[in-house]
C-alpha positions in Angstrom: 201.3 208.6 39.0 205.1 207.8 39.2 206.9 209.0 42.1 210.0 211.3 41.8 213.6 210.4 40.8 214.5 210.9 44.4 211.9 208.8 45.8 212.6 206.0 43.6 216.5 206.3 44.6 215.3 206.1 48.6 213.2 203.2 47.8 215.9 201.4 45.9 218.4 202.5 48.6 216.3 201.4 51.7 215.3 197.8 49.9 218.7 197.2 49.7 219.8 198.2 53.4 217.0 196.2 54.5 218.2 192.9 52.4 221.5 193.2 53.5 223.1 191.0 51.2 224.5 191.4 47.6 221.8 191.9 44.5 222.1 192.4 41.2 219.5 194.8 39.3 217.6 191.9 38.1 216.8 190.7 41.6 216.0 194.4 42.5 213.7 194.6 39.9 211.9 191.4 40.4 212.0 191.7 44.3 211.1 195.7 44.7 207.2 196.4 44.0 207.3 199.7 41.9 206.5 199.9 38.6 210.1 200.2 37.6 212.4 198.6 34.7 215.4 196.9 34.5 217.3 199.9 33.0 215.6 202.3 35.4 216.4 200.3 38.5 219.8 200.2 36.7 220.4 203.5 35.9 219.6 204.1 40.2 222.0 201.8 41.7 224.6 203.7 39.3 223.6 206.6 40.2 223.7 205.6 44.4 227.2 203.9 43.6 228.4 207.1 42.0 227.1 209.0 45.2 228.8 206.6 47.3 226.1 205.2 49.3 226.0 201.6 48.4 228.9 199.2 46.5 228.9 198.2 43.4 231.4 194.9 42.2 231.6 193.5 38.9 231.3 189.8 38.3 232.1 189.2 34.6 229.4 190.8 32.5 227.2 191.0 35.9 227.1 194.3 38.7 226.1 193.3 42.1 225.1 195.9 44.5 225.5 196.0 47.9 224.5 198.3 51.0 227.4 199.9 52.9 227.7 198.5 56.8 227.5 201.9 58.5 229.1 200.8 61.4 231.6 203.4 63.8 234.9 201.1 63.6 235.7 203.3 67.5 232.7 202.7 69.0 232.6 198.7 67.6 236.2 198.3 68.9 235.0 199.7 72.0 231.9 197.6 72.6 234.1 194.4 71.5 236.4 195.5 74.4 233.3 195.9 76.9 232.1 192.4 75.7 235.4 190.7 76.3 235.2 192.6 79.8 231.8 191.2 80.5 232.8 187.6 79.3 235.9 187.5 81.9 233.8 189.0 84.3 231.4 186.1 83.6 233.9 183.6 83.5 235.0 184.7 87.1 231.8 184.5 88.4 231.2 181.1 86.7 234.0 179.4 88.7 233.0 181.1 91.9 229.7 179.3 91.8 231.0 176.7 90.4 233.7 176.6 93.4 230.7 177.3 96.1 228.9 174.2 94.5 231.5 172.1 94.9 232.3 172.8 98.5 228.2 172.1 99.1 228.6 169.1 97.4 231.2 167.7 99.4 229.0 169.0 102.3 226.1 167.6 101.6 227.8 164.2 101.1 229.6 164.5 104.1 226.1 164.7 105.8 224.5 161.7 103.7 225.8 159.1 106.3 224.2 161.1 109.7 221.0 160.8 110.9 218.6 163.9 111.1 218.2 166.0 114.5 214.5 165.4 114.1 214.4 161.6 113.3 216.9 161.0 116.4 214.5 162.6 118.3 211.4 160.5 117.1 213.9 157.2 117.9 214.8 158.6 121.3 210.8 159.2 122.4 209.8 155.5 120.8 212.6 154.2 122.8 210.9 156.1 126.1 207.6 155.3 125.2 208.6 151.8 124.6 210.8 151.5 127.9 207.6 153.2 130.0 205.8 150.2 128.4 207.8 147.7 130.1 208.1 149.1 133.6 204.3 148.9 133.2 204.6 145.0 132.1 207.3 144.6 135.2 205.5 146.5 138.0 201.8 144.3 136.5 203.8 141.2 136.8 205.2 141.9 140.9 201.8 143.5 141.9 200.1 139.8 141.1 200.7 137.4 143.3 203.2 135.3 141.2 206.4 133.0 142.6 210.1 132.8 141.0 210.2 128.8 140.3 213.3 127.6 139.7 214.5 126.1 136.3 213.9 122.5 137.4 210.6 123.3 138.0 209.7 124.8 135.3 210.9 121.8 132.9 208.8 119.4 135.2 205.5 121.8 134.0 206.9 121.9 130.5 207.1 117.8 130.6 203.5 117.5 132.4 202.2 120.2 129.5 203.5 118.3 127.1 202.3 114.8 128.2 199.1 116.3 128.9 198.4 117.5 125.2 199.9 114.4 123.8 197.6 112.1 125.4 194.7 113.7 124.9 
């Protein structure tokens, strides 16, 4: 069962819109899966160029045919404008962070030489704990019954230590 004339012509018509690129009506034939020939396949793109729905160029001996681009030259003048719209709106917003970042940069190395709130206060509660362990050592050492000896007397121990160990 062959399909009609006008079938065959939408068939033709949509392969090529859907290729979107230049064929001749050898590579229509060969590509498209209808049981079509050469001068059939032909005889359509003729007939769509004649109608004005797709292009037709001739190469030498050779007719390559094309889909038309359908496209609203208005609405794609338009949308180009909104896009250029949306790019300097991006650019703007591009430096602005990139402004921001800078600015925290500088911050952040501004604050690379200081010392953290919390790690002063862990130095400043070692330093307590450590001082609290010394008036502990100070008050131990005046609550035993120990003398202040003078520094002449403490060389004559350090000389009778010494003498001591070395002799025996």
């Amino acid at each position: 069962m062959s399909k009609s004339k006008a079938e065959n012509e939408k068939i033709v018509l949509e392969y090529l819109v859907e290729q979107n690129r230049p064929l001749s009506a050898q590579d229509v034939t060969t590509n498209l899966a209808i049981d079509l020939g050469k001068t059939s396949i032909a005889s359509i793109l003729e007939k769509l160029a004649s109608d004005n729905r797709i292009k037709e160029k001739i190469y030498g001996k050779q007719k390559i045919y094309m889909a038309l681009q359908n496209e609203d030259i208005v609405n794609t003048k338009t949308n180009v404008r909104n896009l250029d719209e949306k790019i300097i709106l991006s650019k703007a917003e591009l430096n602005r962070i990139s402004q921001e970042n800078l600015k925290m940069e500088s911050q952040l190395k501004s604050y690379g030489d200081k010392v953290p709130v919390i790690e002063l206060e862990n130095r400043i509660k070692s330093v307590q704990d450590e001082i609290k362990d010394l008036k502990t050592r100070i008050n131990s050492f005046k609550s035993a019954n120990t003398r202040v000896i003078s520094k002449e007397e403490r060389q004559k121990v350090v000389c009778f230590f010494f003498k001591y160990f070395l002799i025996h």
